[in-house]
C-alpha positions in Angstrom: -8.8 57.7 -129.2 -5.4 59.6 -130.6 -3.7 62.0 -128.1 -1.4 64.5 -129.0 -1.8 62.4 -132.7 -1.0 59.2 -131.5 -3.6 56.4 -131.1 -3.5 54.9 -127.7 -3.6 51.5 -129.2 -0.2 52.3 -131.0 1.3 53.4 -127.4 0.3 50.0 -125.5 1.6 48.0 -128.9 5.1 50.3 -128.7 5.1 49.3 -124.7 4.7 45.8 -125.4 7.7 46.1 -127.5 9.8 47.6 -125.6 9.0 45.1 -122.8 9.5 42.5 -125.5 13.3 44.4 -126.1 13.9 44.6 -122.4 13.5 40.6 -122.2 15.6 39.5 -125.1 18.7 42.0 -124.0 17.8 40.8 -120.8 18.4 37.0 -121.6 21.5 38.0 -123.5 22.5 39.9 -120.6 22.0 36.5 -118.5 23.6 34.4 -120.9 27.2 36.7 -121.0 27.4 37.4 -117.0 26.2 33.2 -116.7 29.5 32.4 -119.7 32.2 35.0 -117.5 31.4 33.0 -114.7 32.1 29.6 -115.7 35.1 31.4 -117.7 37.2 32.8 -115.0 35.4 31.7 -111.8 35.2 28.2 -112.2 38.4 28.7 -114.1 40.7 29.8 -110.8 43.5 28.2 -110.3 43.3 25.8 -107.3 45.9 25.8 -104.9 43.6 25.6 -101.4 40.4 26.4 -103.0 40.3 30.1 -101.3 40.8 31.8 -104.2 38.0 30.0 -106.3 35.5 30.1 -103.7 35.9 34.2 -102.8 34.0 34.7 -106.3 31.5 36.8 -105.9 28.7 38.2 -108.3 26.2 40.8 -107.5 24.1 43.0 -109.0 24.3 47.1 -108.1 27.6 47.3 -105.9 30.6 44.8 -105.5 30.6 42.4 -103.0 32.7 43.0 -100.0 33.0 39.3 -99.0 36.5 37.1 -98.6 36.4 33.6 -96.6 39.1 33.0 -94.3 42.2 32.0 -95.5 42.6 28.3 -96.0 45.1 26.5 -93.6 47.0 24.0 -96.0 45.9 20.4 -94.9 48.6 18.1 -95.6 49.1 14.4 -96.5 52.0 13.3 -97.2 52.9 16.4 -98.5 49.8 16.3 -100.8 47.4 19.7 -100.4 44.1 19.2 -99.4 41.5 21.7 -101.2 39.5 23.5 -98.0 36.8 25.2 -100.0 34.8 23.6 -102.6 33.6 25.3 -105.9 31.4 28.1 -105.4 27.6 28.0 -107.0 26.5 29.7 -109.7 24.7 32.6 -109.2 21.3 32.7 -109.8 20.4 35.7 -112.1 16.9 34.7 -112.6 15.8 36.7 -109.5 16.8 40.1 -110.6 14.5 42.2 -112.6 15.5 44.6 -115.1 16.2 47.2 -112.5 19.5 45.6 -112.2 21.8 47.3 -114.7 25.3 46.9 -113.3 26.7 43.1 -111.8 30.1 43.0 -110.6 32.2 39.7 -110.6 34.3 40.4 -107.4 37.3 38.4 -105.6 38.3 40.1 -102.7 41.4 38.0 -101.7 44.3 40.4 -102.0 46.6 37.9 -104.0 44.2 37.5 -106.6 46.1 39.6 -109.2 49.1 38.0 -107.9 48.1 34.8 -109.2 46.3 36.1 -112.7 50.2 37.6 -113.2 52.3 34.6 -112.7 54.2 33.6 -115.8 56.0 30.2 -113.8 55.4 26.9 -115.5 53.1 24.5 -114.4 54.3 22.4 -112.2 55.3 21.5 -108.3 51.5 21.7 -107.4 50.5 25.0 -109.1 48.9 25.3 -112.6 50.2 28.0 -114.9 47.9 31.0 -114.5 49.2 33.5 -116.7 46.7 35.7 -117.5 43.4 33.7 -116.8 41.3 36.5 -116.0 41.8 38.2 -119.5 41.5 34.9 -121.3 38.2 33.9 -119.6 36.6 37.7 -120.2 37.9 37.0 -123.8 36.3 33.6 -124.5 32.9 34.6 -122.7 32.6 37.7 -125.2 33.9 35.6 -128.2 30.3 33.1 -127.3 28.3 36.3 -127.0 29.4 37.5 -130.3 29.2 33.5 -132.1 25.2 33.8 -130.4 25.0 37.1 -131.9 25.7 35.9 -135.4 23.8 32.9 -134.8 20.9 35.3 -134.9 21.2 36.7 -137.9 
């Protein structure tokens, strides 16, 4: 039966749609926030592990979290990584509620790092600038699976 001129069969068929939308932008959603994580989390430069491991994502509000500081465990003047690499989220539990995910490190050197121009070398990998170059390749694969589609 129509109400208001529109035939009640047509308004489940456009819901079923939309839910149909909400699932694919969803996945694409997934995909992006799954590719800037392996980009510039897994990416960090390890000195101690501290910095990789204080990665946070979560959906609605940023995380507030930071581990404590690694003491540098030397042998024979060789550091020893404290913290090992933090999991990957799992996004699968969030519902489409969840509009906004931050990607959060807490550790107040973190910029420090991202900003250091020095060569590679004496223990510490060059770092100039990872943070920007992982955001840039994760939206570069989001845009290749973009034209993939068409």
């Amino acid at each position: 039966m129509a109400k208001n001129g529109i035939d009640q069969k047509d308004i489940k068929r456009f819901g079923e749609m939309g839910a149909d939308i909400i699932k694919v932008i969803g996945k694409a959603n997934k995909l992006f926030l799954y590719d800037l994580w392996d980009h510039i989390a897994m990416k960090t430069p390890i000195y101690t592990g501290t910095l990789r491991y204080s990665w946070r994502m979560t959906p609605g509000s940023p995380s507030s979290y930071r581990p404590k500081s690694a003491s540098v465990n030397t042998s024979n003047g060789v550091v020893q990584r404290k913290y090992p690499d933090p999991k990957r989220p799992n996004l699968e539990k969030y519902t489409n509620r969840w509009n906004q995910f931050f990607l959060v490190n807490n550790q107040p050197y973190t910029q420090v790092v991202n900003d250091d121009e020095r060569k590679a070398g004496y223990g510490y990998p060059k770092t100039y600038n990872w943070i920007d170059r992982g955001l840039s390749a994760a939206l570069a694969k989001a845009k290749i699976r973009d034209l993939n589609k068409i």
